[in-house]
N, C-alpha and C positions, 0 to 999 in steps of 0.2 A: 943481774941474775934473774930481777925480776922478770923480764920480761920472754925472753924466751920462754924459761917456765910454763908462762899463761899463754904462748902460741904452741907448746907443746899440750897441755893438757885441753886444751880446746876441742881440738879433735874428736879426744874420746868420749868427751863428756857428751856430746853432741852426735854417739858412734858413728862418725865418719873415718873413712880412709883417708890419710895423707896422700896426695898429689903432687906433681911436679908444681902446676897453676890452678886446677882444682880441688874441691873437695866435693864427691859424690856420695850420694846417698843410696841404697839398691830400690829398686822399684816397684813399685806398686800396681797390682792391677784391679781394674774398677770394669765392670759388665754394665750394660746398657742397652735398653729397647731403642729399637728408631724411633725417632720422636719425641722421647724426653730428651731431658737433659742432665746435665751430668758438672761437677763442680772439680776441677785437677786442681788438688792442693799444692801449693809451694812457700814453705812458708822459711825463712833463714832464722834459728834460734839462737842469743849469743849471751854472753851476760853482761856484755859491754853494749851500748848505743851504738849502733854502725847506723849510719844512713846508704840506703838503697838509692844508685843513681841510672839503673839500666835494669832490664827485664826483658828479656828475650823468650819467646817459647816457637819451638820447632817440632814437625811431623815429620815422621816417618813412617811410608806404610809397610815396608820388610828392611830385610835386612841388609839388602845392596840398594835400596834405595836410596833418591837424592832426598836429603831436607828441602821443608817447605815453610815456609814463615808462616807463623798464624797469627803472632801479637807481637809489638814490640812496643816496649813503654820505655822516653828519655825526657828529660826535663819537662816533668809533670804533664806528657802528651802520651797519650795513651792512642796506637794505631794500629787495628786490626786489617791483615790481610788476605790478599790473595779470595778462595771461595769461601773462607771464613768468615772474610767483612762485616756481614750481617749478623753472623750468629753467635759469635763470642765476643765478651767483654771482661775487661780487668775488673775483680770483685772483691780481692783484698788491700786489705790497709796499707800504705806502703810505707807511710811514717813506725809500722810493726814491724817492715821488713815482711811482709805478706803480700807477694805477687802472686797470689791463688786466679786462677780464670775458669769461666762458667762458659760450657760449650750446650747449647742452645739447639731445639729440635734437631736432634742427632741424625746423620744418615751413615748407610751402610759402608760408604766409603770412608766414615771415619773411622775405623779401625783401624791402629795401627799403635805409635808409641809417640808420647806428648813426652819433650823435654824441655824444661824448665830451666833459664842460666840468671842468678841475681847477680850482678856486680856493684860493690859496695865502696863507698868513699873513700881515698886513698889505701885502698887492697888492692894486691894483684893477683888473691884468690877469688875466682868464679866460682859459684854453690850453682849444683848441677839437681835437679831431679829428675827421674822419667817415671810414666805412667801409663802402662798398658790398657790399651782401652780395647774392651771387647763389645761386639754390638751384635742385640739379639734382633729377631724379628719383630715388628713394630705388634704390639698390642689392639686388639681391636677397639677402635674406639666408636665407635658403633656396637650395642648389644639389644639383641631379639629376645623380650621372655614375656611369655602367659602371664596371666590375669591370676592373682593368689601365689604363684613360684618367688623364689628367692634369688636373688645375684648380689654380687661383690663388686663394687665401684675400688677399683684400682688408684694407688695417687703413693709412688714412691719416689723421693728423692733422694740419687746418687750420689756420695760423696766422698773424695780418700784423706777427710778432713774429718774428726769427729766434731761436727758440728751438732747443738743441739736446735733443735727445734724447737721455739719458741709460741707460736701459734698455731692451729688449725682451723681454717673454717673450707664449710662445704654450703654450697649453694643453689640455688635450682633457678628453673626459671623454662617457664612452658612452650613459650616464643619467642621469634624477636625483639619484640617492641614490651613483653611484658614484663611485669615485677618480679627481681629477683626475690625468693624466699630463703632463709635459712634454714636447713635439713642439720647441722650438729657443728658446735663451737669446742675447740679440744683447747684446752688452757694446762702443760705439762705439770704447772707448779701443783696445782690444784689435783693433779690426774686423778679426774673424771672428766669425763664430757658434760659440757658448761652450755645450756643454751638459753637467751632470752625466752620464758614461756610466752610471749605474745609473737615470737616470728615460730615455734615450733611447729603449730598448728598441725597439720595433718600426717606430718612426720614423728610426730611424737609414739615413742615406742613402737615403734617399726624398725630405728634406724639404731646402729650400733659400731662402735669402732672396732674393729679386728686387724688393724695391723700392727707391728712392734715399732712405737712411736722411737725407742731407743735409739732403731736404724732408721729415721729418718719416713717410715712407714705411717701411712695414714689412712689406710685404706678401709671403708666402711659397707655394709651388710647391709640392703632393702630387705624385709622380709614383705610378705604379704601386698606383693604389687597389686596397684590398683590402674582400672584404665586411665585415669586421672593425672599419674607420673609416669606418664607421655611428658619429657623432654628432655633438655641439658642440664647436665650435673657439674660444675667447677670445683676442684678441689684446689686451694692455696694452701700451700706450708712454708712458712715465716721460719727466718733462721735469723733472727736480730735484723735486720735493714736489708737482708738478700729474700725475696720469693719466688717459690716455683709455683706455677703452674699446670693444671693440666684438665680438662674439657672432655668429657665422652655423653656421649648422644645416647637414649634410650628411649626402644619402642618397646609397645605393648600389646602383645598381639592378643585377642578378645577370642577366647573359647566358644568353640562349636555347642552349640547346644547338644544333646546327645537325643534319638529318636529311639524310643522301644519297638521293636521288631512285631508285629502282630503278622497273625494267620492271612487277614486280607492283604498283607504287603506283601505273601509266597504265592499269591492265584498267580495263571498264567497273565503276562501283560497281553490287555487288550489292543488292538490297534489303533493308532489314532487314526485323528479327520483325514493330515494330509495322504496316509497309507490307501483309506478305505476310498477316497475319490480317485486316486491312482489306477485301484483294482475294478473298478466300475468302469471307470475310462477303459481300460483294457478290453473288458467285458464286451462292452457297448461298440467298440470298434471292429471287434471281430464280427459279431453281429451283422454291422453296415455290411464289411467289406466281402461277408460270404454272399450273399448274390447277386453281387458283381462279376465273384470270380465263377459263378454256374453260368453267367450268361455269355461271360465270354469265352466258355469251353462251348457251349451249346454254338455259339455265331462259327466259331471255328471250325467245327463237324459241318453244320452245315454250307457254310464257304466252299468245303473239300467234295462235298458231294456235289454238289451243283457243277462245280468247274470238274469232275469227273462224266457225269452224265453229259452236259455241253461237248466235251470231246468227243466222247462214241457218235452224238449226231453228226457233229460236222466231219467227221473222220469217213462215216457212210454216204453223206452228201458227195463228198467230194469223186470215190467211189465210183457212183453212178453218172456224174459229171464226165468224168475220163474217157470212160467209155460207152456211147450210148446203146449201140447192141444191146450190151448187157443190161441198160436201164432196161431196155422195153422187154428184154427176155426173163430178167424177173423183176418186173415193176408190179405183178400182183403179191409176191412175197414180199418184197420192200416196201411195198405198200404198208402189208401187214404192218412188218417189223419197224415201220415207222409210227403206226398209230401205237404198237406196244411199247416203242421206247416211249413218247409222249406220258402213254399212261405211267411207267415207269419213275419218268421224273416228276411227275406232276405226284405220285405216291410218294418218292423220297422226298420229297418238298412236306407232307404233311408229316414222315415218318421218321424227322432227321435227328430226333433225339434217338434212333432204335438202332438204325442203317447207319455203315461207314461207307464209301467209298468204295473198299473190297467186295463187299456185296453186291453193289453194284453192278461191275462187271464184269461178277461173274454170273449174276442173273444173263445179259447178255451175250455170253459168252456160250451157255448152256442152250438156247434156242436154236431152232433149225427150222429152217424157212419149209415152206408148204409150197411143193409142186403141182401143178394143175395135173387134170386129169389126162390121159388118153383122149380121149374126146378132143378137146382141145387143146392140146399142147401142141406146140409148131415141129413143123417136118423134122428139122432140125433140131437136133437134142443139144445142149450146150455142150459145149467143148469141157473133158475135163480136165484142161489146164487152167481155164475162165475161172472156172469152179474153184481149182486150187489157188488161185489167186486174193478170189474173194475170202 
């Protein structure tokens, strides 16, 4: 009688459901930034000694999903898989019946549901747990603040275990190569903040805890940054033989000096060097290039008069060539009218800035030759179609 008994009350004590070959527990869910990490408890409570000889944990990212191995622990071999490999490891005790595992710089694809299977030394029931794991956006781990401002150095570790935290320390350190300093030692027993006064040095009252160490929260307060803490910050939290880590980077960015505005900073701006050599250049260029361009309108005018007057001569030359009757019948007025063009051109030559071309000829156009007298003029009078010709 005893015994059924104590596999009947077992159950409850432990509020689980009876199962056919199970006993589940309902599940838990735990939130998480990318990048930390996060601890999925599973722990089998009995009040008999059972030995734990298998530990199975499986993902799933929905709900038609396939399962994916992440860990699987058998005679004392503990093997993590698949893209978990590297970043989870079995963290509890197993001689407790504690197959708890620690999932390590989280990414966003690991959301989903962590389920847990113990099976225990001659049992044929399996303890089942699941853990919903949600994943937030990663935290910056890089922060930008001024010279005198204040920031909060983050450091929380997740867990669906109350685990207490045992130690805190936070640590700095300006480069690579240089010495780490202590910035604040949290000792829970003690709760206060505990630091050796020979590493406090420059952090002394500046720095303050303000996270709720209860949850696992360690998060501490620079007030009054100096350019100086310029660098990395480590925060560790000890949970008996398990620690988290976590590392964020700080710059300093060094305030503008502030300038008072005066009356001489409203005058109009002056021009500089390179403007004032620009506008002289200009200046100066115009200068050159204007009597160039008179001379070469003045060569122009005169080009068109000359090759003007040059035609009317040779145009009369020819004329009198044609026919010579008419040379000798008026070779004293062509006569004339050739020493007046001569004069003529030999004027536009001096007068060619005055005179165009049109001037020209119609100075020659307006003349009219001079008939000899009576007296001598030939028997014959010119024909007046000669006449009209010319």
């Amino acid at each position: 009688m005893f015994c059924p008994l104590k596999l009947i009350l077992l159950p409850v004590l432990l509020d689980y459901s009876l199962g056919l070959n199970d006993l589940i527990v309902s599940s838990l869910e735990l939130t998480v930034r990318v990048g930390d990490s996060a601890l999925l408890g599973c722990v089998f409570q009995s009040t008999e000694e059972k030995r734990v000889t298998k530990v199975d944990w499986m993902f799933s990212s929905g709900e038609h999903a396939k399962d994916d191995y992440v860990l699987y622990y058998y005679a004392n071999l503990s093997v993590p898989v698949g893209r978990f490999k590297n970043r989870v490891r079995l963290v509890g005790d197993i001689l407790r019946n504690d197959g708890s595992l620690l999932l390590q710089n989280v990414e966003e694809a690991d959301q989903g549901t962590y389920t847990c299977e113990i099976r225990l030394e001659r049992e044929s029931l399996v303890f089942k747990k699941a853990v919903v794991l949600h994943v937030l956006l990663e935290e910056p781990k890089e922060l930008m603040v001024h010279v005198g401002d204040s920031t909060q150095l983050g450091c929380v570790f997740q867990s669906t275990e109350e685990k207490r935290m045992t130690k805190v320390d936070w640590m700095f350190s300006s480069g690579e190569h240089a010495k780490e300093e202590v910035v604040l030692r949290y000792y829970p027993k003690l709760s206060v903040p505990v630091g050796y006064s020979e590493n406090w040095g420059r952090f002394q009252n500046r720095v303050t805890l303000v996270g709720d160490t209860s949850h696992n929260d360690a998060s501490i307060l620079l007030q009054g940054v100096k350019e100086s803490d310029r660098g990395s910050y480590t925060c560790s939290i000890h949970l008996g033989n398990l620690t988290f880590r976590k590392t964020t980077a700080l710059h300093v960015i060094v305030k503008e000096p502030r300038t008072l505005v005066t009356p001489v900073a409203l005058r109009p701006e002056i021009l500089g060097g390179n403007q004032v050599v620009v506008i002289v250049g200009i200046v100066c260029g115009t200068i050159l290039l204007l009597p160039v361009l008179i001379l070469i309108v003045k060569r122009t005018h005169r080009n068109k008069s000359s090759v003007t007057s040059t035609t009317l001569v040779k145009s009369l030359e020819n004329i009198k060539k044609a026919d010579p009757e008419v040379r000798e019948e008026l070779k004293p007025p062509f006569h004339c009218c050739k020493h007046v063009y001569s004069s003529i051109a030999t004027r536009e030559q001096m007068e060619e800035e005055e005179e165009s071309s049109g001037k020209a000829e119609a100075t020659y156009m307006t003349m009219h030759p001079v008939w000899p007298s009576l007296r001598s003029a030939p028997s014959n009078p010119p024909d007046k179609r000669q006449l009209g010709e010319f």
